[in-house]
Biopython code that builds the backbone (N, CA, C, O; Angstrom):
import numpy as np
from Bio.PDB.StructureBuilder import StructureBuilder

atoms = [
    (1, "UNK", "N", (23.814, 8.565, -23.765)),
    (1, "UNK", "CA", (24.103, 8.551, -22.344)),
    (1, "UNK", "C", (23.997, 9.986, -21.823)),
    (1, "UNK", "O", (24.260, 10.998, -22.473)),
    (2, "UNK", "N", (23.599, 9.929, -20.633)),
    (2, "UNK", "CA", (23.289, 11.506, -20.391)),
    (2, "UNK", "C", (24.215, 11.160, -18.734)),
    (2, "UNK", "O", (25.183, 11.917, -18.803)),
    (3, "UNK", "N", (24.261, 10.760, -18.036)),
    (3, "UNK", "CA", (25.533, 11.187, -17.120)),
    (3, "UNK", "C", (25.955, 9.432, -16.451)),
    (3, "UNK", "O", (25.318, 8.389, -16.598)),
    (4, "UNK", "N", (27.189, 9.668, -15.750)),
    (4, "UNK", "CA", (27.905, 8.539, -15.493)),
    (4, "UNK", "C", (28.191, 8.817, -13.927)),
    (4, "UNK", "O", (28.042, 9.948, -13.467)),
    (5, "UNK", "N", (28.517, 7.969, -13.309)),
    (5, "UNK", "CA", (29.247, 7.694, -11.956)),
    (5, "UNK", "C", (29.807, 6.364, -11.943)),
    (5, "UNK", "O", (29.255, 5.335, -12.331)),
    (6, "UNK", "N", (31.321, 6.539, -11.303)),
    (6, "UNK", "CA", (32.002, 5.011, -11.259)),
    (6, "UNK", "C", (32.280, 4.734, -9.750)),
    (6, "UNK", "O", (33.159, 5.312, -9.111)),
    (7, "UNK", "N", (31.437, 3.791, -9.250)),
    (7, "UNK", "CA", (31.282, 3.517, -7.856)),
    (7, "UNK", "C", (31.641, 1.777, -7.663)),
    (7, "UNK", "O", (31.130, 0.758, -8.127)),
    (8, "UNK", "N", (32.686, 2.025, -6.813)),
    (8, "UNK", "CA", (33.563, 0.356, -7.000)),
    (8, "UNK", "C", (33.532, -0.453, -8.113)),
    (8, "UNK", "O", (32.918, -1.519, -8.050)),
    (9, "UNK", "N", (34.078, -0.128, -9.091)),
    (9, "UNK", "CA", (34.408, -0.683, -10.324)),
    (9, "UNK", "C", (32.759, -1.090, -10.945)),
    (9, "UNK", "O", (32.622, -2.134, -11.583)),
    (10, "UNK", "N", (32.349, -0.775, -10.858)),
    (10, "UNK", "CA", (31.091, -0.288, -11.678)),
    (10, "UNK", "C", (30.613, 1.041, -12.525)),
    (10, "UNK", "O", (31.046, 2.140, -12.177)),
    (11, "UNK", "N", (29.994, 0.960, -13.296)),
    (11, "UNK", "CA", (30.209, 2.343, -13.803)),
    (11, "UNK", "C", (28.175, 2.179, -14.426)),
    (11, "UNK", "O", (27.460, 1.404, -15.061)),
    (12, "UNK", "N", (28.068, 3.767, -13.534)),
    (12, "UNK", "CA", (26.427, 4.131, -13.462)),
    (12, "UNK", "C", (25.959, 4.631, -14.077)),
    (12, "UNK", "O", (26.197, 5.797, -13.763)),
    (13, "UNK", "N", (25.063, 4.619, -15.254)),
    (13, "UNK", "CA", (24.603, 5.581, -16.528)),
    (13, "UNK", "C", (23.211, 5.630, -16.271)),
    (13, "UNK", "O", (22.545, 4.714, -15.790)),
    (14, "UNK", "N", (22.713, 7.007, -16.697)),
    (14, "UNK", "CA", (21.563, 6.970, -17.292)),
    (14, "UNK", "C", (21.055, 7.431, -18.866)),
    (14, "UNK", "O", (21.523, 8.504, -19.246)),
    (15, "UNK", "N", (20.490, 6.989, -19.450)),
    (15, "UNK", "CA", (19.944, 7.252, -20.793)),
    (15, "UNK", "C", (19.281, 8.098, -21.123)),
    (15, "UNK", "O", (18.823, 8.692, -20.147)),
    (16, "UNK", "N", (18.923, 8.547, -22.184)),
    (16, "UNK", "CA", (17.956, 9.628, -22.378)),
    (16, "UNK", "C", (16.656, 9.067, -23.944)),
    (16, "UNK", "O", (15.532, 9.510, -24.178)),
    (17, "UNK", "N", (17.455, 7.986, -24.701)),
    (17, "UNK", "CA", (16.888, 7.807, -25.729)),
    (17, "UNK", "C", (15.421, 7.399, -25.687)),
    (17, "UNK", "O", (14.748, 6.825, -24.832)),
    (18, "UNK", "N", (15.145, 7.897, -26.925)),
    (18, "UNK", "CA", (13.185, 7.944, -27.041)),
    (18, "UNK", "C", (12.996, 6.158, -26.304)),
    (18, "UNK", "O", (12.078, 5.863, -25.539)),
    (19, "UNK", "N", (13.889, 5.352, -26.681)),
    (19, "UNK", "CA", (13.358, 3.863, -26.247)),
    (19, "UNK", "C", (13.955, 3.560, -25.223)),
    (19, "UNK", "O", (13.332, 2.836, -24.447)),
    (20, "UNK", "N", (14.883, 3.841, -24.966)),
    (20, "UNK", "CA", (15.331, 3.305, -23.410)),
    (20, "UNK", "C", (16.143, 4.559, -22.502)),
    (20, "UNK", "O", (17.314, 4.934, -22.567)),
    (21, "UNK", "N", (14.796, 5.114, -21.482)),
    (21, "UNK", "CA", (15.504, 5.428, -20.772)),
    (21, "UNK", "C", (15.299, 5.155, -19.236)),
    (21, "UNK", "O", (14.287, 4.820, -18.620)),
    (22, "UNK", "N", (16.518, 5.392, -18.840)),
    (22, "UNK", "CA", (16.627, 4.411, -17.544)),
    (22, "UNK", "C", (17.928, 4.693, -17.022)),
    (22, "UNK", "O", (18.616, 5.633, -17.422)),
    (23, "UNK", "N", (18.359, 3.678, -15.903)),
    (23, "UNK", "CA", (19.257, 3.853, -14.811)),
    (23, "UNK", "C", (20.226, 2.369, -15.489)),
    (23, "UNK", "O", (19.907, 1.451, -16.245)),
    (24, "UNK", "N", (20.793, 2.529, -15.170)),
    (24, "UNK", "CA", (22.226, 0.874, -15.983)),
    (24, "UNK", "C", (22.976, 1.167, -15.000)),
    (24, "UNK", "O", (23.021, 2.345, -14.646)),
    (25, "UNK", "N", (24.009, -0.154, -14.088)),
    (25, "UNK", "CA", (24.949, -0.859, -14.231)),
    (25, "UNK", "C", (25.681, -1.566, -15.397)),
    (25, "UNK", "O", (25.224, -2.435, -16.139)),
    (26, "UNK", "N", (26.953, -0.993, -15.403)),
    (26, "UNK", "CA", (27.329, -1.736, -16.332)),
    (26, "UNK", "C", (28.610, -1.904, -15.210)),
    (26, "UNK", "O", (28.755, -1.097, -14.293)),
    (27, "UNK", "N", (29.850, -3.507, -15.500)),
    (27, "UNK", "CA", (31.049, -3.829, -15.226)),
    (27, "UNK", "C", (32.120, -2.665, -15.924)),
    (27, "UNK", "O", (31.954, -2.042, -16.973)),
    (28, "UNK", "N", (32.954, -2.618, -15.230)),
    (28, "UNK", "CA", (34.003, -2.123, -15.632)),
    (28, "UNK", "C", (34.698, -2.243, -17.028)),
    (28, "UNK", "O", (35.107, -1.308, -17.716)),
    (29, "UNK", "N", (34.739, -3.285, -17.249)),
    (29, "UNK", "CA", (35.011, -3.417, -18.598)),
    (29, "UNK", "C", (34.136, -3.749, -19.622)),
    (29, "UNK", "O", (34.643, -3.946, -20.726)),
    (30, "UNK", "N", (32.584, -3.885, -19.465)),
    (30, "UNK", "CA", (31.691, -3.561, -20.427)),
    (30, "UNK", "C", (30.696, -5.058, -20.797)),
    (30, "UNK", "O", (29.749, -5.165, -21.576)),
    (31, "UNK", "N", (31.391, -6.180, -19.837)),
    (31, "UNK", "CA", (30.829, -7.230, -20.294)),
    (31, "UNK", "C", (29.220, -7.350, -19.807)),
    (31, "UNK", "O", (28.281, -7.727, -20.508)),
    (32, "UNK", "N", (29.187, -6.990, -18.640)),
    (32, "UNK", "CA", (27.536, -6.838, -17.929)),
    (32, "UNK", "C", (27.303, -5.623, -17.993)),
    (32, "UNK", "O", (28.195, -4.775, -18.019)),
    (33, "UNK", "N", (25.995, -5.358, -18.030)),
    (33, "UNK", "CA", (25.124, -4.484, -18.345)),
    (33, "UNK", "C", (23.373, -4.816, -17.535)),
    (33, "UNK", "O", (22.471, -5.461, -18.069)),
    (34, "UNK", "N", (23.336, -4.307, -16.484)),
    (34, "UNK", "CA", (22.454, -4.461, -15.640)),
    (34, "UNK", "C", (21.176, -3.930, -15.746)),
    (34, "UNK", "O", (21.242, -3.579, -14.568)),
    (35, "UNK", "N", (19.801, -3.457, -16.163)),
    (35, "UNK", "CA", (18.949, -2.182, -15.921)),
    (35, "UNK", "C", (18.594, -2.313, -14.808)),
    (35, "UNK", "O", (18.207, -3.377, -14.325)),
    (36, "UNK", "N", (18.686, -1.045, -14.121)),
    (36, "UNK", "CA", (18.512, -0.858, -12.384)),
    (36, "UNK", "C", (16.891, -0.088, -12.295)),
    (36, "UNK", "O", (15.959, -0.423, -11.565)),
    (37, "UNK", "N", (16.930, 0.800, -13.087)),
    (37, "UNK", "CA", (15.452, 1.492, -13.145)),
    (37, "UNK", "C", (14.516, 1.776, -14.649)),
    (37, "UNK", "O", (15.405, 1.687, -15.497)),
    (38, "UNK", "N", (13.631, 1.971, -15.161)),
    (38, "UNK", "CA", (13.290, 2.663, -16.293)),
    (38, "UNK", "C", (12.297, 3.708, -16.269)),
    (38, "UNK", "O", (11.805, 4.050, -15.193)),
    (39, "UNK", "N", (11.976, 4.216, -17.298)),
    (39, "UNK", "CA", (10.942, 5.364, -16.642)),
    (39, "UNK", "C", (10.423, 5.756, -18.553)),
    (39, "UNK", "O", (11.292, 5.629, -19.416)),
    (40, "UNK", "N", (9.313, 6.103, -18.861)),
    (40, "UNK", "CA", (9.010, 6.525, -20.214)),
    (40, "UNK", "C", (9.101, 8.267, -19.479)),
    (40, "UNK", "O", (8.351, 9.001, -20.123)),
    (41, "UNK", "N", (9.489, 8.672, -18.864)),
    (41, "UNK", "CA", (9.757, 10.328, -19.157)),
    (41, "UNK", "C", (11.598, 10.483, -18.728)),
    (41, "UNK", "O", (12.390, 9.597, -18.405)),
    (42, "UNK", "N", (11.821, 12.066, -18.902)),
    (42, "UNK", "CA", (12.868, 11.651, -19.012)),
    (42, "UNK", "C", (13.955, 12.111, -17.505)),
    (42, "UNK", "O", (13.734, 12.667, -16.429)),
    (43, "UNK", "N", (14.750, 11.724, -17.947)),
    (43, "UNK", "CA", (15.931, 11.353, -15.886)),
    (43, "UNK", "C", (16.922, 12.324, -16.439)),
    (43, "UNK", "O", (17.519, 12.139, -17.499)),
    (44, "UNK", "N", (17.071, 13.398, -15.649)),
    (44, "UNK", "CA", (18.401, 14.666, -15.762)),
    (44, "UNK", "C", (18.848, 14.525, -14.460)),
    (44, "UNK", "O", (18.278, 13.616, -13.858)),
    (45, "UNK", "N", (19.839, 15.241, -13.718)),
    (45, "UNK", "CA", (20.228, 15.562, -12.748)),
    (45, "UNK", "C", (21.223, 14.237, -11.670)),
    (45, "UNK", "O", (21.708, 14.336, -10.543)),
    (46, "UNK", "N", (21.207, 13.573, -12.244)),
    (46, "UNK", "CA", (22.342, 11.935, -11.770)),
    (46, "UNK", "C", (22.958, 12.699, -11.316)),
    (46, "UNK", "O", (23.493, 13.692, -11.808)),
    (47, "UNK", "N", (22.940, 12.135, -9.870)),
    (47, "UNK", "CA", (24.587, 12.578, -8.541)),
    (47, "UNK", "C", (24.477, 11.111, -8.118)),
    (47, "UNK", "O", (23.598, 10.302, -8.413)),
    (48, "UNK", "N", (25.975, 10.889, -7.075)),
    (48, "UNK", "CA", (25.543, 9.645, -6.616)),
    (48, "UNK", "C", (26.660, 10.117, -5.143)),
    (48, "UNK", "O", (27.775, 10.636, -5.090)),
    (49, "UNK", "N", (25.533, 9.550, -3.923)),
    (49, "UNK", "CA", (26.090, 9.833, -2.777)),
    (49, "UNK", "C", (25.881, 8.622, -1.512)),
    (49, "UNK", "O", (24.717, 8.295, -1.283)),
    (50, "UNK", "N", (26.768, 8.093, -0.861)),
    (50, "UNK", "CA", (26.449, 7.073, 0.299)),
    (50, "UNK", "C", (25.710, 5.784, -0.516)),
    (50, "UNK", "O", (24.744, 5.416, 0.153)),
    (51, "UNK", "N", (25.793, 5.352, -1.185)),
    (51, "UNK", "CA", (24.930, 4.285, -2.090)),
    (51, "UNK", "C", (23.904, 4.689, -2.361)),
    (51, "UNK", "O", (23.111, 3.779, -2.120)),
    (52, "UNK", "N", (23.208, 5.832, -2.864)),
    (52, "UNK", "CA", (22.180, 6.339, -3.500)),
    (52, "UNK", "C", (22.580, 6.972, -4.839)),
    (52, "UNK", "O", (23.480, 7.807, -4.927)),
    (53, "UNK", "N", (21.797, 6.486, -5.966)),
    (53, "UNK", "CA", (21.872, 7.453, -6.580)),
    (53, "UNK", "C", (20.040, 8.567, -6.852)),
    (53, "UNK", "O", (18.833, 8.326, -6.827)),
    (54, "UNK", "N", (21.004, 9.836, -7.097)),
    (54, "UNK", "CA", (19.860, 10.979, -7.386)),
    (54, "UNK", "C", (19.572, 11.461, -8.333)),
    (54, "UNK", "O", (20.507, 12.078, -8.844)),
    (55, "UNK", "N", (18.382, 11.499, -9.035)),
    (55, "UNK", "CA", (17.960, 11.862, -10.105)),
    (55, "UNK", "C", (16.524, 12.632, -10.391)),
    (55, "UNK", "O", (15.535, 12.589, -9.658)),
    (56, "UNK", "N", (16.649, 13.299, -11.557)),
    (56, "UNK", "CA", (15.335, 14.488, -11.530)),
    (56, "UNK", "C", (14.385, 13.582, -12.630)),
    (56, "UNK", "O", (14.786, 13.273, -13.752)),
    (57, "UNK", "N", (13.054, 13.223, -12.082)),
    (57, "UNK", "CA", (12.029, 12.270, -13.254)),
    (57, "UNK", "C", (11.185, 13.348, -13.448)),
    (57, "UNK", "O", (10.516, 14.024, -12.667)),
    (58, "UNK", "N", (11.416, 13.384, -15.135)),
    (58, "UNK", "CA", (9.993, 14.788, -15.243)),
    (58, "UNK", "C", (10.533, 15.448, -16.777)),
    (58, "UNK", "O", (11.583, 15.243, -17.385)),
    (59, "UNK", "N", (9.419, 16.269, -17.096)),
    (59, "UNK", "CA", (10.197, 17.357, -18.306)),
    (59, "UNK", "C", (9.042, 19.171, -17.358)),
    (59, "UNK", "O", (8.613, 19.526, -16.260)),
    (60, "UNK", "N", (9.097, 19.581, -18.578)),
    (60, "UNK", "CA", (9.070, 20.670, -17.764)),
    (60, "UNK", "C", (8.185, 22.053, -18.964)),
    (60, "UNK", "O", (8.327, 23.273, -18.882)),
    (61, "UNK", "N", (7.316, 21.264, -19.977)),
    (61, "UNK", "CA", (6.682, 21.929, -20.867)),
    (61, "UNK", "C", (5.808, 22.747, -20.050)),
    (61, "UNK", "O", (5.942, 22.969, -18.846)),
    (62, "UNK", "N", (4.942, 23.153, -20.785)),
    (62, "UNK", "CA", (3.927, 24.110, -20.112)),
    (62, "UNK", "C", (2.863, 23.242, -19.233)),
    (62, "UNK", "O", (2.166, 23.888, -18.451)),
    (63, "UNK", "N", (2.713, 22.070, -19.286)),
    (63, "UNK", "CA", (2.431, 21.522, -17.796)),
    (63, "UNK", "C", (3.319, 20.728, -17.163)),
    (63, "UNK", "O", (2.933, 20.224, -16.109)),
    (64, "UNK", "N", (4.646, 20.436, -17.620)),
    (64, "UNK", "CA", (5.330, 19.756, -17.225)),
    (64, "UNK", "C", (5.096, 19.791, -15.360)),
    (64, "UNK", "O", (4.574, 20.657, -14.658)),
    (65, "UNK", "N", (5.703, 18.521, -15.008)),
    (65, "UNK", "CA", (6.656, 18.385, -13.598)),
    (65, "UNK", "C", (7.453, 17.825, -13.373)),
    (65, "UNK", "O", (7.692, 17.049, -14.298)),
    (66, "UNK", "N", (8.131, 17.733, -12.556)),
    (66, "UNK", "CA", (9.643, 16.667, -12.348)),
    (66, "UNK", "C", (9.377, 16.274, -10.708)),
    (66, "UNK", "O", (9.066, 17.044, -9.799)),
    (67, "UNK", "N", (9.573, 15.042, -10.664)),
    (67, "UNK", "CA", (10.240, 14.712, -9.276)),
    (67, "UNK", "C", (11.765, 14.816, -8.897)),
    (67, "UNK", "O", (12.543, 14.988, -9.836)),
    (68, "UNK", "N", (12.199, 14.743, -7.816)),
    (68, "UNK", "CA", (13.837, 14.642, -7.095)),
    (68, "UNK", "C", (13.401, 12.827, -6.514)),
    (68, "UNK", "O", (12.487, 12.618, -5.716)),
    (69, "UNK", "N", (14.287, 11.689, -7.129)),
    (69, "UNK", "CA", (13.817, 10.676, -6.571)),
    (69, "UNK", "C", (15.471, 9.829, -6.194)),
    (69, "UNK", "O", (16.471, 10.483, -6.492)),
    (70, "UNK", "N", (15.620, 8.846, -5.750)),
    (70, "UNK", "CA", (16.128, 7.950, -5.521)),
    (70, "UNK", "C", (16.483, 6.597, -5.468)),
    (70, "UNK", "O", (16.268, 6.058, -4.382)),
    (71, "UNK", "N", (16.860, 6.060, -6.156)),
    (71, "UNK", "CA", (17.221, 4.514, -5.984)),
    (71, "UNK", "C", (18.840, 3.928, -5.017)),
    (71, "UNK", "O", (19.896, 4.498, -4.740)),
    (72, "UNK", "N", (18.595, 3.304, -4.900)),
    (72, "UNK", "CA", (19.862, 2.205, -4.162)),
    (72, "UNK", "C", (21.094, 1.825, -5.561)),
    (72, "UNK", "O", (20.765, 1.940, -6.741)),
    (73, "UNK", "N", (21.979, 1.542, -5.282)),
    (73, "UNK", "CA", (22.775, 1.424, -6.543)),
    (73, "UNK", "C", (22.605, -0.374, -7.071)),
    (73, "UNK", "O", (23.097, -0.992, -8.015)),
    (74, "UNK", "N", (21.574, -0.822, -5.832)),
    (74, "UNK", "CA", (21.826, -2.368, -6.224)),
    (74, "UNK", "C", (20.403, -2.091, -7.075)),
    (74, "UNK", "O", (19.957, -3.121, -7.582)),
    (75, "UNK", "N", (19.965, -1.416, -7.210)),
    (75, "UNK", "CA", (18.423, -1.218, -7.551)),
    (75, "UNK", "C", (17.069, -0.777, -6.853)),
    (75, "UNK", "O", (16.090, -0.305, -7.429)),
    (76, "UNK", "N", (17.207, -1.019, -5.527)),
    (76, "UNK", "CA", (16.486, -1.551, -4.580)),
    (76, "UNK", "C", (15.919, -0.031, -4.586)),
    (76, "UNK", "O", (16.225, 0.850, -5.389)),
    (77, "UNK", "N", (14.814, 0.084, -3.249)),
    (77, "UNK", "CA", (14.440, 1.198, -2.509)),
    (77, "UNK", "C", (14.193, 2.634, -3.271)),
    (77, "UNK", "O", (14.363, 3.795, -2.898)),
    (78, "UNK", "N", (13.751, 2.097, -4.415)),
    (78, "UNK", "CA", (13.385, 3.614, -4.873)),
    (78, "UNK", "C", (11.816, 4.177, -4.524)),
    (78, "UNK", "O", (10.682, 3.698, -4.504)),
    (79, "UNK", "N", (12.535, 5.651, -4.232)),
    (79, "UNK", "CA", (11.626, 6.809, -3.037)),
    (79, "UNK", "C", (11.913, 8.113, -3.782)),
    (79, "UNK", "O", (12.975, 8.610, -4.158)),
    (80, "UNK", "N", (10.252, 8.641, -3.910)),
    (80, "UNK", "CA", (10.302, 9.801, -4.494)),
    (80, "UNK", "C", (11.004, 11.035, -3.481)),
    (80, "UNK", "O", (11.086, 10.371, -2.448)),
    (81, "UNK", "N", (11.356, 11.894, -3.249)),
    (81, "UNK", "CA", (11.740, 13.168, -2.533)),
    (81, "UNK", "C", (11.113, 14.162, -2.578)),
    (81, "UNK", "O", (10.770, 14.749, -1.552)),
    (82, "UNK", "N", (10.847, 14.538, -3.667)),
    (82, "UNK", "CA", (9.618, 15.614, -3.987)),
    (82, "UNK", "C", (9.192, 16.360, -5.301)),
    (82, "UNK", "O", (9.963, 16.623, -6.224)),
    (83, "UNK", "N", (8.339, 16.554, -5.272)),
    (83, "UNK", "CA", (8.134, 17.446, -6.384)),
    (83, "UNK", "C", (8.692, 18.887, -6.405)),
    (83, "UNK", "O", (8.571, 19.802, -5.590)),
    (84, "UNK", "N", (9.195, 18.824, -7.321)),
    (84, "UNK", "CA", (10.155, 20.438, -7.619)),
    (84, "UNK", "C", (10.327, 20.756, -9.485)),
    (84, "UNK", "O", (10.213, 19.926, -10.387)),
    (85, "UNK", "N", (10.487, 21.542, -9.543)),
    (85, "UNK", "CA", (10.897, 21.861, -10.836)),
    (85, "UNK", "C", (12.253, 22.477, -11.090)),
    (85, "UNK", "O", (12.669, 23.564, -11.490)),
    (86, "UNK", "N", (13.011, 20.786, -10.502)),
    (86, "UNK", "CA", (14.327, 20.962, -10.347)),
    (86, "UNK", "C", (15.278, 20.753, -11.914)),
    (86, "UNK", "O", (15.054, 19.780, -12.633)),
    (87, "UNK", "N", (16.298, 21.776, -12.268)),
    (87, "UNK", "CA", (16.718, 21.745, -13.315)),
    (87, "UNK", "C", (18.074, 20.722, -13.139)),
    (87, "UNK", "O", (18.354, 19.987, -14.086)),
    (88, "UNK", "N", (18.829, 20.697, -12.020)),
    (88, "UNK", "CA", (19.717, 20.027, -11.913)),
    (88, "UNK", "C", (19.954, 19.739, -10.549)),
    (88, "UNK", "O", (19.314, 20.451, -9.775)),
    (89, "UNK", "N", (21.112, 18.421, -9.759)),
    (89, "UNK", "CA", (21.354, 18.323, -8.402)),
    (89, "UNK", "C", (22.810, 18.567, -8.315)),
    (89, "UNK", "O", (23.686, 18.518, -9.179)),
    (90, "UNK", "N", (22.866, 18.996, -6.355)),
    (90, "UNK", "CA", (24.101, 19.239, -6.231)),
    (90, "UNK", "C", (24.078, 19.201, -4.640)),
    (90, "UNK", "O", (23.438, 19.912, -3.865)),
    (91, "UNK", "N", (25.161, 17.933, -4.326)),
    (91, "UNK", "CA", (25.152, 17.935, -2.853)),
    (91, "UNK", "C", (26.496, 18.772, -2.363)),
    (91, "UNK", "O", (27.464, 19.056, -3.069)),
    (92, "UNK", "N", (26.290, 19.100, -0.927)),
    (92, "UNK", "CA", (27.145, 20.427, -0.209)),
    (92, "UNK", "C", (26.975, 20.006, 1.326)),
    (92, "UNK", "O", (26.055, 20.279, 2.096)),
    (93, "UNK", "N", (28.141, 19.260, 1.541)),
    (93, "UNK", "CA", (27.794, 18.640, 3.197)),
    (93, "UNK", "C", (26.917, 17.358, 2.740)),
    (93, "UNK", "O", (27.050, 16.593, 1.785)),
    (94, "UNK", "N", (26.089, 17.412, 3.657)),
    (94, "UNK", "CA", (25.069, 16.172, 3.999)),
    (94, "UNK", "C", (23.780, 16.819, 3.275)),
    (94, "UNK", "O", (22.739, 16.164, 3.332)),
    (95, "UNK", "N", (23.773, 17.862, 2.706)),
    (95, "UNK", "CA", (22.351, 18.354, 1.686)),
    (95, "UNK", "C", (22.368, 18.589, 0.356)),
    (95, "UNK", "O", (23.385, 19.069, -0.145)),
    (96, "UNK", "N", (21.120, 18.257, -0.515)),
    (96, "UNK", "CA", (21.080, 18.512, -1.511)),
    (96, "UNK", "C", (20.115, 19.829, -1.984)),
    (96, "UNK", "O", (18.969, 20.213, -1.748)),
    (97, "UNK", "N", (21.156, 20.241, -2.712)),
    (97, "UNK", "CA", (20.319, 21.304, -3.501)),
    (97, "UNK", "C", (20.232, 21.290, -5.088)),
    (97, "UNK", "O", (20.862, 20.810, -6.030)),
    (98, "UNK", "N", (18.985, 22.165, -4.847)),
    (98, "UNK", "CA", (18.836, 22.055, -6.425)),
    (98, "UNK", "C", (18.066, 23.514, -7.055)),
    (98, "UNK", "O", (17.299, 24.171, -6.351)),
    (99, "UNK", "N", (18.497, 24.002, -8.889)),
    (99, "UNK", "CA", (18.377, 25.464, -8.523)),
    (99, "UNK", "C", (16.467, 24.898, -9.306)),
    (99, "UNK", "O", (16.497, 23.957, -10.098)),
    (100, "UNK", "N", (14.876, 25.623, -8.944)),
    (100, "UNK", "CA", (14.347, 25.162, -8.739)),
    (100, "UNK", "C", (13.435, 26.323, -10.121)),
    (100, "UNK", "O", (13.333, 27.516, -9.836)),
    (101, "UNK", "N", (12.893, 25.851, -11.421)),
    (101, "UNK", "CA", (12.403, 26.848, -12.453)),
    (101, "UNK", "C", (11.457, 26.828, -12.016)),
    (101, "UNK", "O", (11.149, 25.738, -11.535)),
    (102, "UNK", "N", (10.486, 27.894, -11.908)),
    (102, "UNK", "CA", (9.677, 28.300, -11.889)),
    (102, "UNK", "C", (9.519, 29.639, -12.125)),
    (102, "UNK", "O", (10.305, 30.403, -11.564)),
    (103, "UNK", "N", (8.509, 30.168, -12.972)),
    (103, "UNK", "CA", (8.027, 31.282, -13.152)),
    (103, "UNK", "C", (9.496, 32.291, -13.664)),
    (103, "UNK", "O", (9.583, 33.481, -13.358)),
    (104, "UNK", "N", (10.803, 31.390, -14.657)),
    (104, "UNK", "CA", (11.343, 32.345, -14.835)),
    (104, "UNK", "C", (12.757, 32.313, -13.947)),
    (104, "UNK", "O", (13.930, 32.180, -14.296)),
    (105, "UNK", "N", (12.112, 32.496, -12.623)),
    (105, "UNK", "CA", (13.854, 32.163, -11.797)),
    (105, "UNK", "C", (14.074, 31.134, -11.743)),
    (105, "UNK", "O", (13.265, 30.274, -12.092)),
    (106, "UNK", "N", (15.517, 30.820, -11.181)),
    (106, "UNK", "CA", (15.659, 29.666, -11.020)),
    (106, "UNK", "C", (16.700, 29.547, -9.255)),
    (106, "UNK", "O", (17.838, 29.079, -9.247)),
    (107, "UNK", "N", (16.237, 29.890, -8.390)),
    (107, "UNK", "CA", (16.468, 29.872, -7.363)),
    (107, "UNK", "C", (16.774, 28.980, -6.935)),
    (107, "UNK", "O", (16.240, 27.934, -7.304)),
    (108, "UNK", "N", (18.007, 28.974, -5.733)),
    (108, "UNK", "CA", (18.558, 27.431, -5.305)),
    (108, "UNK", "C", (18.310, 27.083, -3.972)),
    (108, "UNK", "O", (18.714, 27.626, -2.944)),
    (109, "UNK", "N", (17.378, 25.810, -4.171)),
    (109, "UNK", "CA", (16.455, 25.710, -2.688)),
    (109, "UNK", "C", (17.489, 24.151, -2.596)),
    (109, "UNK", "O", (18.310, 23.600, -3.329)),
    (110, "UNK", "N", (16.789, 23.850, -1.069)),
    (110, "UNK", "CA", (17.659, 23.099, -0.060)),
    (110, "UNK", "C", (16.398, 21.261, -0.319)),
    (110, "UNK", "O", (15.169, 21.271, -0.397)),
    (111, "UNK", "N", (16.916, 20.549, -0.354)),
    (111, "UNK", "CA", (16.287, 19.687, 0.208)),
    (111, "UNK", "C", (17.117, 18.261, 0.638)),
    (111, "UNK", "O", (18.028, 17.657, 0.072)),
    (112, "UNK", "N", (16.377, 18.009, 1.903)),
    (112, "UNK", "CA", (17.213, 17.062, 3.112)),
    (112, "UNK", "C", (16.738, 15.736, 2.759)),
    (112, "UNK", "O", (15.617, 15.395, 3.137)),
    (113, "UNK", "N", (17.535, 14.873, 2.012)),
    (113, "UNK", "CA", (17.147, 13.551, 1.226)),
    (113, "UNK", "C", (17.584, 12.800, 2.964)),
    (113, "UNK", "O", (18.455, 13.075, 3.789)),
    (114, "UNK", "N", (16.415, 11.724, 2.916)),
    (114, "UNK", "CA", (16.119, 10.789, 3.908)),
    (114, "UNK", "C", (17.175, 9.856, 3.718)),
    (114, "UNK", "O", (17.670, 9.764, 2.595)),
    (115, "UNK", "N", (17.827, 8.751, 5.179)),
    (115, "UNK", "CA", (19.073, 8.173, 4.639)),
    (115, "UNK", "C", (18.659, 6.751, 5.196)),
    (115, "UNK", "O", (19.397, 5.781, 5.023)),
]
sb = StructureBuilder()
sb.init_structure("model")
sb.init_model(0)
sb.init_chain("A")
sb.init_seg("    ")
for serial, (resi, resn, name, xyz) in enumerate(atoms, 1):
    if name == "N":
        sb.init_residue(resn, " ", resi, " ")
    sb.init_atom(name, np.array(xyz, "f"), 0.0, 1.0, " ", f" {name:<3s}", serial, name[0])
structure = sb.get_structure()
């Protein structure tokens, strides 16, 4: 498991393993277990805000890229945000930022997720 959020007695994971990684619902007490998204690369950066959750799709080798993307917590409406070579997320007010590798720095740029 690589990060969690518990949003009305649900509890939000994403995975990291070579075979399943992806976005889960699971119940509170463990009996359901939902898959909401999957992806064969891998998902860092899980926040979860207003019924979205946010996540970074990508790695970051010497050609790597990552997207900043989004899904709905029921599953629904997933929308890329952008391409960045974002290492992690972090909302502040009504914006998200994220600090952004490239070339070495890692500078913390702004981006205004659509609602």
């Amino acid at each position: 498991m690589n990060s969690v959020a518990v949003v009305d007695g649900w509890v939000y994971y994403s995975t990291v393993s070579s075979a399943k990684k992806g976005i889960y619902k699971m119940s509170a007490d463990g009996t359901v277990n939902i898959p909401l998204y999957s992806s064969d690369q891998p998902l860092n950066g899980f926040q979860y805000r207003d019924g979205w959750i946010y996540f970074i799709r990508g790695s970051f080798g010497i050609m790597g890229s990552a997207l900043i993307e989004k899904i709905r917590i029921d599953g629904t409406g997933h929308t890329a945000l952008g391409n960045a070579r974002a290492t992690s997320l972090y909302f502040a007010g009504g914006d998200l930022y994220y600090p952004s590798a490239f070339d070495g720095d890692n500078e913390l740029r702004k981006l205004e997720p659509g609602k």
